[in-house]
C-alpha positions in Angstrom: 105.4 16.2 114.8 108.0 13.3 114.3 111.8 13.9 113.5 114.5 11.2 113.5 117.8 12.7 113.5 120.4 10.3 111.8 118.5 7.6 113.6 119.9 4.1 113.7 119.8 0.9 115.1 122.1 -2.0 115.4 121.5 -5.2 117.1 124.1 -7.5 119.2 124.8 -9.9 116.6 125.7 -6.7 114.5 122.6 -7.0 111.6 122.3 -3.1 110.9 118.4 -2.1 110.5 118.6 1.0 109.8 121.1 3.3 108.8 121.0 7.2 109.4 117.3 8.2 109.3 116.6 11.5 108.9 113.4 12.8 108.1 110.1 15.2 109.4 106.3 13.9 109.6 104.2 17.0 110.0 101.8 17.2 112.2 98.3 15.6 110.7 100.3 14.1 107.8 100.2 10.1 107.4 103.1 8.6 105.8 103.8 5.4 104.5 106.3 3.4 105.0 107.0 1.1 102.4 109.3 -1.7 101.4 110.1 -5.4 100.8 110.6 -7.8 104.3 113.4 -7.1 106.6 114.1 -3.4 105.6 114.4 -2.0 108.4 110.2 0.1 107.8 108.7 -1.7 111.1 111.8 -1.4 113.2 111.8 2.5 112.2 107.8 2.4 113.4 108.7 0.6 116.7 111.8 2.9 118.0 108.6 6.1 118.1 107.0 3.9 120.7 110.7 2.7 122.0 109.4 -0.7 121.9 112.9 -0.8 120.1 115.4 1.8 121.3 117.6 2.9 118.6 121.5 3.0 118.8 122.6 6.3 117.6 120.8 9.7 116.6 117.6 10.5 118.3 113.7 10.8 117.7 112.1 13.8 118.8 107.9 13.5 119.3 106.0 17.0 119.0 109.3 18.6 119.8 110.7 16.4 122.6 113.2 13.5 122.8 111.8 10.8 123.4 114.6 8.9 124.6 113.9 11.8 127.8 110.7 10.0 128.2 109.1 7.5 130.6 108.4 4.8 127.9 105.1 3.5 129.3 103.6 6.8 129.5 105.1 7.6 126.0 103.2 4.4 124.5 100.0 5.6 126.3 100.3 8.7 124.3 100.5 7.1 121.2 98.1 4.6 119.2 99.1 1.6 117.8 97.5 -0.6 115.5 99.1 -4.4 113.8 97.9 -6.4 111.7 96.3 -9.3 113.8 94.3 -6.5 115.9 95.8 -8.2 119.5 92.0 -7.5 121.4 91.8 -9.1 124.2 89.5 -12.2 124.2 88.1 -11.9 127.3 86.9 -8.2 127.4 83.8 -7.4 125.8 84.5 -5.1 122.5 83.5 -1.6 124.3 85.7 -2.8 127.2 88.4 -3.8 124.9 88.2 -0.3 122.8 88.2 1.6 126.7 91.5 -0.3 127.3 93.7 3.0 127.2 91.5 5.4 128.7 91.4 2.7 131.8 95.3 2.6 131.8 95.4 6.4 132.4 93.2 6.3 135.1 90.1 7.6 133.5 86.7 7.2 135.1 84.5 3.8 133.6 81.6 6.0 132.6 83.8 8.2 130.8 86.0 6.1 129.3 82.7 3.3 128.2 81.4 6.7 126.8 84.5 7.6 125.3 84.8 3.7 123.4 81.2 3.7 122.5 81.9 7.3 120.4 84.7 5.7 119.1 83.0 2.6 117.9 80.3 4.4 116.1 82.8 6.5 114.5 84.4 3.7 112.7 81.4 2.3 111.9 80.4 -0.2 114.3 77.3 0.7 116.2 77.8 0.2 120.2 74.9 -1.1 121.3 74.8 -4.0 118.7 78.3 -4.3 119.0 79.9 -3.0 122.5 78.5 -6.3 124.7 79.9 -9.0 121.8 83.5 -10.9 122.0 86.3 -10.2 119.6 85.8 -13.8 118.8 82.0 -13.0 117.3 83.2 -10.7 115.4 84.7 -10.7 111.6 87.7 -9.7 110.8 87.0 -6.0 109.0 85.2 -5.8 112.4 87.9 -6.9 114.6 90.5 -4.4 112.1 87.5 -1.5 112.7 87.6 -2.2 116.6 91.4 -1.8 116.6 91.7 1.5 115.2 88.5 2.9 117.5 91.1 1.2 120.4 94.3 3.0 119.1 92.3 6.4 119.4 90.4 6.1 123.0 93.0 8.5 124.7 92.5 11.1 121.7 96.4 10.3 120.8 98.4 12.7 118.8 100.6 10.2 116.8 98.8 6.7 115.3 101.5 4.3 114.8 99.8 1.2 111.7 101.8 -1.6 110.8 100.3 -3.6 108.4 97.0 -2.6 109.4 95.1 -4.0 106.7 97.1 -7.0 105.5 95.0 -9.8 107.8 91.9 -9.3 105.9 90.6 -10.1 101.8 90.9 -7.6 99.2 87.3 -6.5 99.0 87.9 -5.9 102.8 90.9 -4.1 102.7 89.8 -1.7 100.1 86.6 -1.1 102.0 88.7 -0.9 105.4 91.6 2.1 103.5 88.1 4.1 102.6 86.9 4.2 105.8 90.4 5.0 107.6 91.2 7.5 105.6 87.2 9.4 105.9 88.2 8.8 109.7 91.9 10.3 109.3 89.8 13.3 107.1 88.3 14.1 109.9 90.2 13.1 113.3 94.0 14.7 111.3 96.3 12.7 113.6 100.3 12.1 112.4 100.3 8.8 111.1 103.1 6.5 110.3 101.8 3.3 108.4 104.2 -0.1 107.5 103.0 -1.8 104.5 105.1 -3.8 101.9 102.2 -3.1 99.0 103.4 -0.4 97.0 99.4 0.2 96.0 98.2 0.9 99.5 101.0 2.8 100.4 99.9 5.4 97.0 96.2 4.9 98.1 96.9 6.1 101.8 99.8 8.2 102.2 100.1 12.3 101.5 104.1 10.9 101.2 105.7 8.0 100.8 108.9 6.6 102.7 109.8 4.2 99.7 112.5 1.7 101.8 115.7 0.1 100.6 118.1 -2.5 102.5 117.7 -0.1 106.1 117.6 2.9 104.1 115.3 5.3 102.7 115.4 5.4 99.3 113.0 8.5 98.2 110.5 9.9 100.5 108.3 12.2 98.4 104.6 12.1 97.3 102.5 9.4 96.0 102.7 11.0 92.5 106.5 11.9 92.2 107.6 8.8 93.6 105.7 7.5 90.6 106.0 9.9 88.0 109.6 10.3 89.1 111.3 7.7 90.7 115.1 8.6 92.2 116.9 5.4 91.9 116.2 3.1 89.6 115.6 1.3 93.0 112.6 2.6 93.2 111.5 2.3 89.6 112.2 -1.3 90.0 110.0 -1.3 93.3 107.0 0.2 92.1 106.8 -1.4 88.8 106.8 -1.4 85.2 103.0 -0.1 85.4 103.7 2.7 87.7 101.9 4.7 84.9 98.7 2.8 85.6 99.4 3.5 89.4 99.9 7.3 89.2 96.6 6.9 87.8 95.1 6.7 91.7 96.7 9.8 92.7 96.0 12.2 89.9 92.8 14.4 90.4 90.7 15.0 87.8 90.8 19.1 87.5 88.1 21.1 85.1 91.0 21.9 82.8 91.2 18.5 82.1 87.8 18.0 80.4 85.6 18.9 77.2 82.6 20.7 76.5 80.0 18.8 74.6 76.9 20.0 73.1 74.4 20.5 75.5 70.5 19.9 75.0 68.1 21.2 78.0 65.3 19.2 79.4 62.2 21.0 78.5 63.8 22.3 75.0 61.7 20.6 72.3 62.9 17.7 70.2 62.5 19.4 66.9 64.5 22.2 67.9 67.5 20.6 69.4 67.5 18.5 66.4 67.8 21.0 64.4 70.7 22.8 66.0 72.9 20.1 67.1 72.4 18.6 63.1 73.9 22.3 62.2 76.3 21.8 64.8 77.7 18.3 63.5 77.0 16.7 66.9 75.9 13.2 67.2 74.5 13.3 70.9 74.3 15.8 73.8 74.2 16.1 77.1 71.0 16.9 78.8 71.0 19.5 81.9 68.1 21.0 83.9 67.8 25.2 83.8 70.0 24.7 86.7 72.8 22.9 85.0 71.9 19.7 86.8 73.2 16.9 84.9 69.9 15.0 83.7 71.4 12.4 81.2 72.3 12.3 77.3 70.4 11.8 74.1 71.5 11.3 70.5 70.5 13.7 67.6 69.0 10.7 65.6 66.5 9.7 68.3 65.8 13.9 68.7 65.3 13.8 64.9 62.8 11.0 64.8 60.8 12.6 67.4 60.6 15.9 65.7 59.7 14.5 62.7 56.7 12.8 64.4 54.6 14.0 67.2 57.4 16.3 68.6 58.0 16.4 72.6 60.8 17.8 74.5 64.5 16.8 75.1 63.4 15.3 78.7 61.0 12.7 76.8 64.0 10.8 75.1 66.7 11.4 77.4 68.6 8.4 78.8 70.5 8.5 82.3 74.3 8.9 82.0 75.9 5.8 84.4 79.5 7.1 83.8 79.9 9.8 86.3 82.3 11.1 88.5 82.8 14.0 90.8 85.8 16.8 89.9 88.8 16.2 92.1 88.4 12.2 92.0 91.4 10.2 91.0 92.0 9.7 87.2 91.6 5.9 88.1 88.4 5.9 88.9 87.2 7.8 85.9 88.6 5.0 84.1 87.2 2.1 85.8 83.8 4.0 84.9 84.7 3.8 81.4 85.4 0.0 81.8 82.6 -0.7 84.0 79.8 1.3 81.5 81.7 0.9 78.0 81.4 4.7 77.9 83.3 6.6 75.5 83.3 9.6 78.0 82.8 10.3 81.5 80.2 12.7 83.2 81.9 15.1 85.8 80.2 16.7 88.5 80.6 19.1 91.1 77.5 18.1 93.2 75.0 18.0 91.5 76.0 20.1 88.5 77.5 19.1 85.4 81.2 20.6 84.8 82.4 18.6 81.5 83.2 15.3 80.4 86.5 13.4 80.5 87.6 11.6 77.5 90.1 8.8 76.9 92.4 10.9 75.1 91.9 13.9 78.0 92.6 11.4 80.9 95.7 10.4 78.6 96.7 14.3 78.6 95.8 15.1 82.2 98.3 12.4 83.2 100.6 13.4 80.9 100.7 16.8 82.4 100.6 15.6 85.8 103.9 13.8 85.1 105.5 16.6 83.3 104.1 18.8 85.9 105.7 17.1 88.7 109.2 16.6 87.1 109.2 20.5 86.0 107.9 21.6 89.5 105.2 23.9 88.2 101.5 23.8 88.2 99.8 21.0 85.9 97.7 24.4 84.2 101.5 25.5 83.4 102.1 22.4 81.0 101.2 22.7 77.4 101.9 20.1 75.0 100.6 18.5 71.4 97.4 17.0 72.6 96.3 13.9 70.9 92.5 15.4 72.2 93.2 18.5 69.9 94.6 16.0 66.6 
């Protein structure tokens, strides 16, 4: 969808930019451009809109040079969001997210009912929100408003630079979530600027990791990590890029154990009895349907039986550290934190798949790394495993 051709730009006083870009976005992809100030990321983001031309090589936009193109229509074709949002103070917020669609000649019923399905999309309801000005509005809500703006004329290409950087960290985090349910859905070719190396990982499918006006690597989230080309890079994105790769590593059902299992209505005595022959100290609980229920330990199951008996279901406690399958590594181990858990519940739906351990979220990065450097499957890496000691 985007190609620069050994793209780039020198300015009159003769400060280079950028030097010979050459790379692809395909189409739906987002990329992230990412790098310390004055590398030369935003000027690469500004020459697709030709809000700065470049000086040599060319930039071709679903197949066309855009250097062919009339550069107001081009920039009505594409989105564009910054940092400090730039709404229009005057216009009320559905007026100000119908700005495009007015530009191109659309029809103010149309384009009001165009802005209003934009607004609820990113999570601002119109009619609480279309008649209020920017200035009543927070800043997450200003950044929401923005985006719903950038994507009024249905654009093929969103152009972000620092989209998120104006607003607090809780924000932020909160505003990345959103975008990329929204991008999930809506699959346009993104470029993004940002010189945070962890919302460039959290956002991008690849990663345009910037030098001094040069691209340094340009892979995915977890190669750039796991493997970084230049020591450059390694430098960039940290000592604790470990801890990083963490973000971008799914947890896959190979990755986890299978504990003993107790079922809901299956009395106490007897799930004693076979989980003390077993060696086990607790076990998972599930419904008939492999629902995940909670846990239970074979002391409490033990007690019971000797006493009035009951079932499994009567002593059960829930299980707070849970996950689905396919969630990042990291968050498996915030869970751990947050609940103090040995172990962490992981579910497809509903229904209980396994349980991920310290030592197996150890191994599963492990592999990923290996993985990635060996260019084969994670299920083709086999190693000691400190799981299996």
């Amino acid at each position: 969808m985007i190609r620069f051709e050994q793209v780039g730009k020198v300015y009159p006083d003769g400060t280079a930019a950028v030097h010979d870009l050459s790379f692809e976005v395909a189409e739906g992809e987002l990329v992230t451009l990412v790098g310390p100030s004055g590398c030369g990321k935003t000027t690469t983001m500004m020459m697709v809109n030709r809000l700065i031309e470049p000086t040599s090589g060319r930039i071709l936009v679903a197949g066309e040079d855009i250097a062919a193109v009339d550069p107001v229509g081009l920039r009505r074709r594409i989105g564009y969001v910054i940092q400090q949002v730039g709404l229009f103070p005057h216009r009320t917020v559905l007026d100000n997210t119908a700005t495009v669609p007015f530009l191109t000649g659309w029809k103010k019923p149309k384009a009001r009912a165009r802005a209003a399905e934009l607004l609820d999309l990113v999570g601002l309801d119109p009619s609480v929100y279309g008649s209020r000005y920017p200035d009543q509005l927070s800043g997450g809500q200003r950044q929401r408003v923005g985006v719903a703006r950038a994507l009024a004329a249905d654009p093929p290409v969103l152009l972000m630079d620092e989209p998120f950087g104006a607003v607090d960290p809780v924000v932020r985090e909160r505003l990345q979530d959103e975008f990329l349910g929204l991008q999930a859905t809506v699959r346009k070719t993104v470029l993004l600027v940002t010189h945070d190396i962890e919302e460039a990982v959290r956002m991008g499918d690849r990663i345009a990791v910037y030098g001094q006006g040069r691209i340094e690597q340009f892979d995915t989230p977890a190669t750039v990590l796991g493997a970084p080309a230049t020591p450059y890079v390694a430098q960039f994105v940290g000592a604790d890029r470990g801890l990083k790769r963490l973000s971008v590593t799914e947890i896959e059902a190979a990755d986890l154990e299978q504990p003993p299992v107790a079922r809901l209505d299956e009395p106490a005595q007897d799930a004693a009895a076979r989980l003390r022959a077993d060696g086990a100290r607790w076990a998972v609980v599930l419904t008939d349907g492999n629902d995940l229920h909670g846990w239970v330990s074979t002391e409490e199951l033990s007690i019971a039986g000797q006493g009035s008996g009951g079932t499994v279901g009567d002593l059960a406690r829930r299980m707070e550290a849970r996950v689905p399958v396919g969630a990042p590594l990291k968050q498996a181990f915030s869970e751990m934190l947050q609940y103090d858990a040995g172990w962490v519940a992981v579910l497809d739906g509903a229904k209980f798949v396994g349980v991920l351990t310290p030592a197996k979220l150890h191994e599963a990065l492990r592999r990923s790394v290996d993985a990635d450097a060996r260019g084969v499957p994670r299920g083709q890496v086999a190693f000691d495993s400190v799981a299996d000691a």
